[in-house]
C-alpha positions as CSV (number, residue, x, y, z in Angstrom):
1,X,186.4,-200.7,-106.5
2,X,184.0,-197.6,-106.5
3,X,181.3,-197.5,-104.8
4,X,178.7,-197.9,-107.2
5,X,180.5,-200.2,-109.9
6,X,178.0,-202.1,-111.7
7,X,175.5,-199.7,-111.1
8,X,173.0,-197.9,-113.1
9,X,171.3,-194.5,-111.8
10,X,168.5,-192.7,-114.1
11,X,168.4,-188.5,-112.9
12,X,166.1,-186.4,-114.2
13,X,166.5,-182.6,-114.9
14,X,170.3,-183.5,-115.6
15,X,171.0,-180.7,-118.4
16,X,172.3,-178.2,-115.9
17,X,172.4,-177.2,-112.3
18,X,171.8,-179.6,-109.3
19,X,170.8,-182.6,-111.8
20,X,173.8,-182.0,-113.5
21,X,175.8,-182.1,-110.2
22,X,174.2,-185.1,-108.6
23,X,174.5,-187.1,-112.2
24,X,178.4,-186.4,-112.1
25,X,179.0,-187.3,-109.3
26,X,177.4,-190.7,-109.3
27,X,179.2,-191.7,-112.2
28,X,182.2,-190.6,-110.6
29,X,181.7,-193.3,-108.0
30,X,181.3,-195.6,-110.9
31,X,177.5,-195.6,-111.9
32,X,176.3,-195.3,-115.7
33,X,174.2,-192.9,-115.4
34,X,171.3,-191.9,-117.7
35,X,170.5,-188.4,-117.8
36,X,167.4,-186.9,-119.1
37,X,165.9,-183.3,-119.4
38,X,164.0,-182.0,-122.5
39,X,167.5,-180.1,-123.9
40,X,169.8,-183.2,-125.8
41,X,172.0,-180.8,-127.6
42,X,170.2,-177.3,-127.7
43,X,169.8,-175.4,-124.6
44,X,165.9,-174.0,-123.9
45,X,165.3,-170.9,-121.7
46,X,167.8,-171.8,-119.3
47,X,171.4,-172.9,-120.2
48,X,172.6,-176.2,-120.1
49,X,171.8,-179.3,-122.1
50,X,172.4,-183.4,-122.0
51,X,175.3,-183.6,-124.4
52,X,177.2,-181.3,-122.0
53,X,176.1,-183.1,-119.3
54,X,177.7,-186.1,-120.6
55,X,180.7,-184.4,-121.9
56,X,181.8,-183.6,-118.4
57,X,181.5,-186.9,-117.3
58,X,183.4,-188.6,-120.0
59,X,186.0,-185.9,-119.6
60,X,185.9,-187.2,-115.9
61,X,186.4,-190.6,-116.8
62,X,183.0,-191.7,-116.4
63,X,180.0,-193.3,-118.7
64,X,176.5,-191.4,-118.9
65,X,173.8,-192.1,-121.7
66,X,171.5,-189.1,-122.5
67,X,167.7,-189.8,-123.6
68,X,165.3,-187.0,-124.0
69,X,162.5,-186.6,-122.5
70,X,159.8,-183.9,-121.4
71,X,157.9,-184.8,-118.0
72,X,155.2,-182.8,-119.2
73,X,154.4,-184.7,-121.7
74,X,152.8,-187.9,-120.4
75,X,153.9,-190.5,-123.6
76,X,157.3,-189.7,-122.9
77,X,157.3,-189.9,-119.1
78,X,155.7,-192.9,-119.1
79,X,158.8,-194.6,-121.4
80,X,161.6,-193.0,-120.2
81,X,162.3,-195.6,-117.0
82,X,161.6,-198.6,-119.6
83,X,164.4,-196.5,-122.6
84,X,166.7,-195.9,-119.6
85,X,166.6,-200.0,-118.9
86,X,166.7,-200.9,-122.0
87,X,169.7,-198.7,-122.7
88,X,171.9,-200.1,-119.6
89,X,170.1,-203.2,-119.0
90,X,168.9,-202.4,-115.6
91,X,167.9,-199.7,-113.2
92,X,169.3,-199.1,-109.6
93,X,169.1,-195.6,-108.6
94,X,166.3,-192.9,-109.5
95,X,166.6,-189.4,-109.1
96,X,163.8,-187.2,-109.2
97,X,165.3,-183.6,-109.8
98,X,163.6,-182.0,-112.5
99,X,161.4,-179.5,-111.8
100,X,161.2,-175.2,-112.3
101,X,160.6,-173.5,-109.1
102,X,157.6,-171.0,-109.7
103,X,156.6,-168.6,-106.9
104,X,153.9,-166.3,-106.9
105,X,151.4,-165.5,-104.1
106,X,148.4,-167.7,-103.8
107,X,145.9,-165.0,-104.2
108,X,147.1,-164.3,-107.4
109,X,148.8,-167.8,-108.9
110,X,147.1,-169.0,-111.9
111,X,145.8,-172.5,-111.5
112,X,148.4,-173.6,-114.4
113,X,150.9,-172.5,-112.5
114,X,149.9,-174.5,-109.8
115,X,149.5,-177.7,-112.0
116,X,152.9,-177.4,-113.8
117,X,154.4,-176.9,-110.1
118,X,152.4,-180.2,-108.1
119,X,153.4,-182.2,-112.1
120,X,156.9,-181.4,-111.6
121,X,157.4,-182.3,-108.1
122,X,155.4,-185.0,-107.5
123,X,152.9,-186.5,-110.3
124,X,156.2,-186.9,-112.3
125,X,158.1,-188.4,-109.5
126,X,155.4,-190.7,-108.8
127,X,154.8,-191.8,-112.5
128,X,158.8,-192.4,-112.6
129,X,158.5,-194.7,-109.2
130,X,155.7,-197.0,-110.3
131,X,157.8,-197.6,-113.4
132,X,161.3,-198.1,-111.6
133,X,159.8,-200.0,-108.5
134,X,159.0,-203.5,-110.5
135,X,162.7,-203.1,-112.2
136,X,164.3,-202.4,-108.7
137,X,162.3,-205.4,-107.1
138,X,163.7,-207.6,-109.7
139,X,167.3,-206.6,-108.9
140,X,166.6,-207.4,-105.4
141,X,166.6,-203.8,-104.3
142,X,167.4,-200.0,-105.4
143,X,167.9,-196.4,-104.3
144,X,164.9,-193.7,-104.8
145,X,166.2,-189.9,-104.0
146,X,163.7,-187.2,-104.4
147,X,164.9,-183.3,-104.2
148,X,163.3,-181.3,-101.1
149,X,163.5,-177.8,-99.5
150,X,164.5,-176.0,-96.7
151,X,161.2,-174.0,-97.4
152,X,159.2,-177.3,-96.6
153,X,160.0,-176.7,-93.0
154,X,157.4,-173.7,-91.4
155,X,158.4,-169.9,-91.6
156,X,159.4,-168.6,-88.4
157,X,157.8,-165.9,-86.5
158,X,158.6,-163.2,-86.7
159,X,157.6,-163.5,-90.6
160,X,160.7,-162.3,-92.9
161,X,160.3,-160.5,-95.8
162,X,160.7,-163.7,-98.1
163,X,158.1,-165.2,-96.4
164,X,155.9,-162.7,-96.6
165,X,156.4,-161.4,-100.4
166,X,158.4,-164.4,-101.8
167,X,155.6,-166.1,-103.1
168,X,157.1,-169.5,-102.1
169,X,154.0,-170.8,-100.2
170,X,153.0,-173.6,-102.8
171,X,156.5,-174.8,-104.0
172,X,157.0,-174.9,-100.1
173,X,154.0,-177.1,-99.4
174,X,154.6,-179.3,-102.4
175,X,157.7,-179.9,-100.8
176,X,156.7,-180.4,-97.8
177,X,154.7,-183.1,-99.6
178,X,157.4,-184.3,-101.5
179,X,159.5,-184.9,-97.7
180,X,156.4,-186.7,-96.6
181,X,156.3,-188.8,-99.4
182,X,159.3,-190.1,-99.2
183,X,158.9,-191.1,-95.4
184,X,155.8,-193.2,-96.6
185,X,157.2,-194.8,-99.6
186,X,160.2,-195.7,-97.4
187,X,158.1,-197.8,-94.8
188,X,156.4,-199.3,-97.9
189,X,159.5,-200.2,-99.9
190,X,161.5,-201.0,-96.8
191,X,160.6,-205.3,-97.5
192,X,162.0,-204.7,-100.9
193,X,165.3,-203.4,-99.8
194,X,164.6,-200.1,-101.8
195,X,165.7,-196.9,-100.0
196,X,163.7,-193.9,-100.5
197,X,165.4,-190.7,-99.3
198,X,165.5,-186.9,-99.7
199,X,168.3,-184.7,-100.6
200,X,167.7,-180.8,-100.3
201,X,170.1,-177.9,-99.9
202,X,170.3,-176.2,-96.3
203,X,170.2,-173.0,-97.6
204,X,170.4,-171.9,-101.2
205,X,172.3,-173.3,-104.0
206,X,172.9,-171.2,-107.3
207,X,171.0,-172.9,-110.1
208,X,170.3,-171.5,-114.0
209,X,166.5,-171.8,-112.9
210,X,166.8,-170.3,-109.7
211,X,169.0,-167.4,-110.5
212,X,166.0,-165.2,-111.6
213,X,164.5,-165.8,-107.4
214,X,168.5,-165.2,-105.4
215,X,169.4,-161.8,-104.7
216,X,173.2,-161.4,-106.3
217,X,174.6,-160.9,-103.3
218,X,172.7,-163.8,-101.7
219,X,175.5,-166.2,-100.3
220,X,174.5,-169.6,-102.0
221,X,176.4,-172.7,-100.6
222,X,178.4,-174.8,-103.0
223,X,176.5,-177.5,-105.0
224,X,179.3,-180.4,-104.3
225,X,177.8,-180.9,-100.7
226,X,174.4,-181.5,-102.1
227,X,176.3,-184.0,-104.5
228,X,178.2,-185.7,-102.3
229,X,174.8,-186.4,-99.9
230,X,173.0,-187.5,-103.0
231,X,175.6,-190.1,-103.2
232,X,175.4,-191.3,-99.8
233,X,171.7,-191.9,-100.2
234,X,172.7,-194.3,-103.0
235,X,174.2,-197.2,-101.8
236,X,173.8,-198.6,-98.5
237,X,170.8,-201.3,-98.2
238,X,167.6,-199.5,-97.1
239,X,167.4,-201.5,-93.3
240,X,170.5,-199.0,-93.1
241,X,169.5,-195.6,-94.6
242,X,165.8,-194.7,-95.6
243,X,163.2,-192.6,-95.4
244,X,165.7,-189.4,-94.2
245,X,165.3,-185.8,-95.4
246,X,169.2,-185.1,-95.8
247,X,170.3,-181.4,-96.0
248,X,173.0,-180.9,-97.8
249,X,175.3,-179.0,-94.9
250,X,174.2,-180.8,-92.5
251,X,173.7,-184.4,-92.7
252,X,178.0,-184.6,-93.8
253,X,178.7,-182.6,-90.7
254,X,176.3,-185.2,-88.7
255,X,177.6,-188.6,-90.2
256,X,181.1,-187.5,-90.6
257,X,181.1,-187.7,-94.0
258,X,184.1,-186.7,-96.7
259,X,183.0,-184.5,-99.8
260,X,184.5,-184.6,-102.6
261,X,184.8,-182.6,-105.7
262,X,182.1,-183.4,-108.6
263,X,184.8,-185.6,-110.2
264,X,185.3,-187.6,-107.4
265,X,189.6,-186.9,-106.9
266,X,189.9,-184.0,-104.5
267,X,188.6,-183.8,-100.4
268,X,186.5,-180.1,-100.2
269,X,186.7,-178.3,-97.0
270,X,184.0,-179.8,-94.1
271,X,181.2,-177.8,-94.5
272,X,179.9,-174.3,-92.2
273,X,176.3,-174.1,-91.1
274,X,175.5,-170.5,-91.6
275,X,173.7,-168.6,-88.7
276,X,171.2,-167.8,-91.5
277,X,170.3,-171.5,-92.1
278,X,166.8,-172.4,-90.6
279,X,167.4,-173.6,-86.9
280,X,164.4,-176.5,-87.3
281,X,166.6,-179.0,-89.9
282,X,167.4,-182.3,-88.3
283,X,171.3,-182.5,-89.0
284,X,170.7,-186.6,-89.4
285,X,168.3,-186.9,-91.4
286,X,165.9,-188.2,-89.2
């Protein structure tokens, strides 16, 4: 049996990149898996849509279900958790990925930028939680995974040039929000045997959104490790795993864990911290 037969798992921002990733390979474990993203068929300003998205999992022998949505649009966030139930029957797993990283310095970032950045990382997230939360309780328990950052941890002195030009400093702190979050809503949840966990890359990961703030010759770390931690945050009752900030490098190294390929049918290489990666991640998640 797979690991998460019977399961559903709604994952937002699933048209391309690390959405796409994480929604593949849940249903390769066996979820149905709704994806959602504002792009069903026709790609916006970055490729990628739903119907791909789903095309790759049914070529992979899996079931997904695309709705559209747009998150920034507060009609349509506010029904996508109810048209995600109604289309499986149920909710188990959220996964709150969408979001476009902006970065500009904060002497200079217009306040809209600011709003569309704290709405897509966490008045979104929390919109999609107080709709999933009464469905999860119902079904005597559930899986929450929010997306985090290695640029939530604290530069390091000497400053580098990234984090003194890179214009990061308000993603980073929504992140760092976004890690604390989920260590509060964990605690809260804990009696409901929901888990609430992060999932964040230890370095960089090579996304059609992101592409525009990696060098080219930036080495970026496979996405199937991100994947394949997402995945491990998704099924084991939450008096067992919650409320950890999981790096995608380090927490399979740390809990001896196999990755697999997207599809589920092929065992990828252990992963390699780099000496680049930021010395302060906890490897366990803890």
């Amino acid at each position: 049996m797979k690991l998460l037969a019977d399961k559903t798992a709604l994952v937002t921002g699933a048209s391309r990149g690390i959405g796409r990733a994480i929604a593949r390979r849940l249903a390769s474990a066996g979820a149905t898996v709704v994806v959602t993203a504002r792009s069903l068929d026709r790609a916006g300003p970055f490729a990628g849509t739903l119907a791909e998205t789903v095309a790759l999992i049914e070529a992979d022998g899996g079931r997904a279900i695309a709705l559209a949505a747009d998150l920034e649009n507060p009609a349509e966030r506010d029904g996508i958790v109810a048209r995600a139930v109604a289309a499986c029957g149920g909710l188990d797993i959220l996964v709150n990925n969408a979001g476009i990283a902006d970065y500009a310095p904060v002497a200079t970032m217009p306040m809209a930028m600011f709003d569309t950045t704290f709405d897509h990382y966490l008045r979104a997230p929390f919109a999609l939680i107080q709709q999933a939360v009464p469905v999860m309780k119902q079904r005597g328990g559930g899986w929450i995974v929010m997306l985090g950052s290695c640029t939530a941890l604290p530069p390091g002195k000497p400053y580098d040039p990234f984090a003194r030009h890179g214009g990061a400093t308000v993603y980073a702190a929504i992140k760092a929000a976004v890690h604390r979050f989920t260590q509060g809503l964990a605690a809260e949840l804990l009696d409901d045997n929901i888990a609430v966990n992060t999932v964040a890359p230890s370095t960089a990961i090579s996304t059609p959104g992101a592409e525009r703030f990696t060098p080219a010759d930036y080495p970026t770390e496979p996405v199937e490790y991100l994947a394949e931690t997402a995945l491990a945050l998704c099924h084991l009752p939450a008096a067992q795993r919650t409320g950890l900030v999981a790096y995608s490098l380090h927490f399979p190294l740390a809990h001896d864990l196999p990755v697999h390929t997207l599809d589920g049918r092929n065992r990828l290489p252990p992963p390699t911290i780099p000496e680049y990666a930021y010395a302060g991640i906890s490897a366990t998640g803890e």
